[in-house]
C-alpha positions as CSV (number, residue, x, y, z in Angstrom):
1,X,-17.1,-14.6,-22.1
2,X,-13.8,-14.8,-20.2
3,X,-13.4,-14.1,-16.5
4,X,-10.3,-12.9,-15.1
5,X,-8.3,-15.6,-12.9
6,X,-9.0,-13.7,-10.0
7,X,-12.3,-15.7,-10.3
8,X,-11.1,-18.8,-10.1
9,X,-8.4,-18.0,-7.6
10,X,-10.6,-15.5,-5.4
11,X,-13.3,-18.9,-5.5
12,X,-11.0,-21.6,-4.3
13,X,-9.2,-19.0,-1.3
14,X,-12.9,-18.7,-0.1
15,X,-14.0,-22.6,0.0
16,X,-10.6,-22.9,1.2
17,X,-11.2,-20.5,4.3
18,X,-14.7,-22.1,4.8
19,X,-12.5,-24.7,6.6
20,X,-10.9,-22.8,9.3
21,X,-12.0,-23.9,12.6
22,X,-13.2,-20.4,15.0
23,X,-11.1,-18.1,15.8
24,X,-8.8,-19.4,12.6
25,X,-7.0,-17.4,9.9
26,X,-4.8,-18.0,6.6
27,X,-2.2,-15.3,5.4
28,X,-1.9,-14.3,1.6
29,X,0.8,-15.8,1.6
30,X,-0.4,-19.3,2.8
31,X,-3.3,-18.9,0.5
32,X,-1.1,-18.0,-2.7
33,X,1.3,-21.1,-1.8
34,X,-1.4,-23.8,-1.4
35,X,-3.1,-22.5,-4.8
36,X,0.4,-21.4,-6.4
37,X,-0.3,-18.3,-7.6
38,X,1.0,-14.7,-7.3
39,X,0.9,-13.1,-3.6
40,X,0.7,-10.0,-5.0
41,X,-1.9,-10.8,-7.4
42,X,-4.3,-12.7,-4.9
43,X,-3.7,-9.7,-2.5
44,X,-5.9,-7.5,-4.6
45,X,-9.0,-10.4,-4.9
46,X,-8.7,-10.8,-1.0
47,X,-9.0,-7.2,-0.9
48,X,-11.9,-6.8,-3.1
49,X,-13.6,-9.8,-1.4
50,X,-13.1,-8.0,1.9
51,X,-14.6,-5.0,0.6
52,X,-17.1,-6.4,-0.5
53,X,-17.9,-8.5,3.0
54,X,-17.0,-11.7,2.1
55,X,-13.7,-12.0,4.0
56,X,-13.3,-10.4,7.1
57,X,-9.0,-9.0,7.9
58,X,-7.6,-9.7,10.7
59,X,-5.1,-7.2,11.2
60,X,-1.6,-7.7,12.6
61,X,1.6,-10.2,12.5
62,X,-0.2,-13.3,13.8
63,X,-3.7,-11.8,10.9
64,X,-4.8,-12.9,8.1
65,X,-8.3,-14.0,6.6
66,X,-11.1,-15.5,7.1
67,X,-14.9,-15.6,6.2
68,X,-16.9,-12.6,6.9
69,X,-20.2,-14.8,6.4
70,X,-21.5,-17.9,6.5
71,X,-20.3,-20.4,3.4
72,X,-24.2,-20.5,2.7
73,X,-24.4,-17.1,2.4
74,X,-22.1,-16.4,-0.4
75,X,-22.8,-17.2,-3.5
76,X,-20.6,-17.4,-6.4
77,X,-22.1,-14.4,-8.2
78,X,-20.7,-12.3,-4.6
79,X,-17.5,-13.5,-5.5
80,X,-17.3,-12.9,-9.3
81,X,-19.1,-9.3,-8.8
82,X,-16.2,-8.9,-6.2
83,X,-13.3,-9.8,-8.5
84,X,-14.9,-8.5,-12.0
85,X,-16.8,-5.6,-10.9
86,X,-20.6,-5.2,-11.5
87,X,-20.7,-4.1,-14.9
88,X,-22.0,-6.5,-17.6
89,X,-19.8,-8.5,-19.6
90,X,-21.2,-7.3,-22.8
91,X,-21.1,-3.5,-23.5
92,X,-23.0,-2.7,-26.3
93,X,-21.1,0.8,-28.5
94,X,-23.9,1.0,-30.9
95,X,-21.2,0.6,-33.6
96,X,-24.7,0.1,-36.0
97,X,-24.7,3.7,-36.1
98,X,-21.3,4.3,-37.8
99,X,-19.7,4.1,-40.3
100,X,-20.6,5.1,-43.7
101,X,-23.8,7.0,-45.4
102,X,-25.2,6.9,-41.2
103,X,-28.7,6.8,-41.0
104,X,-30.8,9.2,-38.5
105,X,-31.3,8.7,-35.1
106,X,-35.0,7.8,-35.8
107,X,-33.5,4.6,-36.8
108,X,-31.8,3.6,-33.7
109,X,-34.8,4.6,-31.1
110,X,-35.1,1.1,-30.4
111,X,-32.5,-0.7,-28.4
112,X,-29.8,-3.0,-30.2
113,X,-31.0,-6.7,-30.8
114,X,-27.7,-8.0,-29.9
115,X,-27.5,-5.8,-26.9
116,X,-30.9,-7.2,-25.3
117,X,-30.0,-10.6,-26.1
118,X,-26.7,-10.4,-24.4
119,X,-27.9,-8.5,-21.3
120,X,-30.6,-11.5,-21.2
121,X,-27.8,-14.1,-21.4
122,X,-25.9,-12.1,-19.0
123,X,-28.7,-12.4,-16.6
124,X,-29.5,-15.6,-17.0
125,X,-26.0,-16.5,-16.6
126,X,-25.7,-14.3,-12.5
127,X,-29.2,-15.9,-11.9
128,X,-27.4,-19.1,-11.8
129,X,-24.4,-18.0,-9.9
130,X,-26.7,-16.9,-7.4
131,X,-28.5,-20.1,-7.0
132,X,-24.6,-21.8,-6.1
133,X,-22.9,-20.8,-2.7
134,X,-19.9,-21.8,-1.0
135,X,-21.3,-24.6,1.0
136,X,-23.0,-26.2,-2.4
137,X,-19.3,-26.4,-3.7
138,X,-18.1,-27.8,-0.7
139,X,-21.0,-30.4,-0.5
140,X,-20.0,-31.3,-4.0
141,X,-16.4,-31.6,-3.6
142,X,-17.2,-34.1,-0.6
143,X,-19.5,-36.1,-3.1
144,X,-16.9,-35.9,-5.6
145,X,-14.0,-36.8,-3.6
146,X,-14.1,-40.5,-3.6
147,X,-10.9,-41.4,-2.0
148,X,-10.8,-38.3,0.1
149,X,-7.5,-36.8,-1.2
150,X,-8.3,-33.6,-1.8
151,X,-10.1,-33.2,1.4
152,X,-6.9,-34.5,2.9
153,X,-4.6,-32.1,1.3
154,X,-6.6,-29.0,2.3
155,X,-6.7,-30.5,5.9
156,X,-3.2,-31.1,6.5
157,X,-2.2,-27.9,4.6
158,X,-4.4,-26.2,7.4
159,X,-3.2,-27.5,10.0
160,X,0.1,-26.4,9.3
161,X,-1.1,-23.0,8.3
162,X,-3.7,-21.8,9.9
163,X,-3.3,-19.4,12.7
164,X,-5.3,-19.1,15.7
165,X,-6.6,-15.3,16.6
166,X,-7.9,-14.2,20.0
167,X,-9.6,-11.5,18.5
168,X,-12.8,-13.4,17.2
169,X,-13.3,-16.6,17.7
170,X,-16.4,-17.0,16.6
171,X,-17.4,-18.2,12.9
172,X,-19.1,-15.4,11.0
């Protein structure tokens, strides 16, 4: 199975925004730099993310993004439902029943083996996204940062970037 890079990239913008202090928001465009990818691009996960109540826009020059819940309430599964869409990976066409000399339908009233044992795989595969949320990523990242560097760099890039809103300025 491949994911889009809208999961990787809608991922990363949301861990990243679990930093903002209240009141806080990054632009697209601060987003796109810091991860180096396409505004453009990254403009249609933050808008699937949003519609799907993970972010929350703030409207206006001085707007941007931010978290529409708590980092422990989203789980990676949210995200990758918001940028893929809900529909299974795997989509059986019942291609067993073409071809030549096709048999009856009697044949195919059970459903494809290959089709149950991907939609298993698949569900195994969301069950563990949904045991993972933002703040277990972020709790791992500070376990995993042994000199603190990448901490660092998200820090300082925030502090250049983020901008302060008087329209909320309380954390979701």
């Amino acid at each position: 199975m491949k994911l889009g890079d809208g999961v990787e990239q809608s991922i990363h913008c949301v861990a990243m925004l679990a930093g903002l202090s209240d009141g806080g928001v990054l632009s697209a465009a601060s987003l796109a730099e810091y991860h180096g990818v396409s505004v453009s691009y990254l403009l249609k996960h933050l808008q699937a993310l949003s519609g799907a109540g993970i972010l929350r826009t703030v409207p206006g020059p001085k707007g941007g993004y931010r978290l529409a819940r708590k980092p422990e309430a989203i789980t990676l599964l949210d995200i990758v439902l918001a940028a893929e869409g809900p529909s299974p990976a795997f989509r059986c066409a019942e291609i067993r029943q073409r071809g030549p000399n096709p048999l009856p339908g009697r044949y195919f009233a059970k459903p494809c083996g290959i089709n149950i044992a991907m939609l298993a795989a698949e569900r195994a595969y969301r069950a563990e996204l949904a045991k993972t949320s933002i703040a277990d990523i972020l709790t791992d990242l500070t376990e995993t940062d042994e000199d603190g560097g990448i901490a660092a760099r998200g820090c300082a890039f925030l502090a250049l970037h983020e901008r302060k809103t008087k329209i909320e300025s309380q954390r979701p």
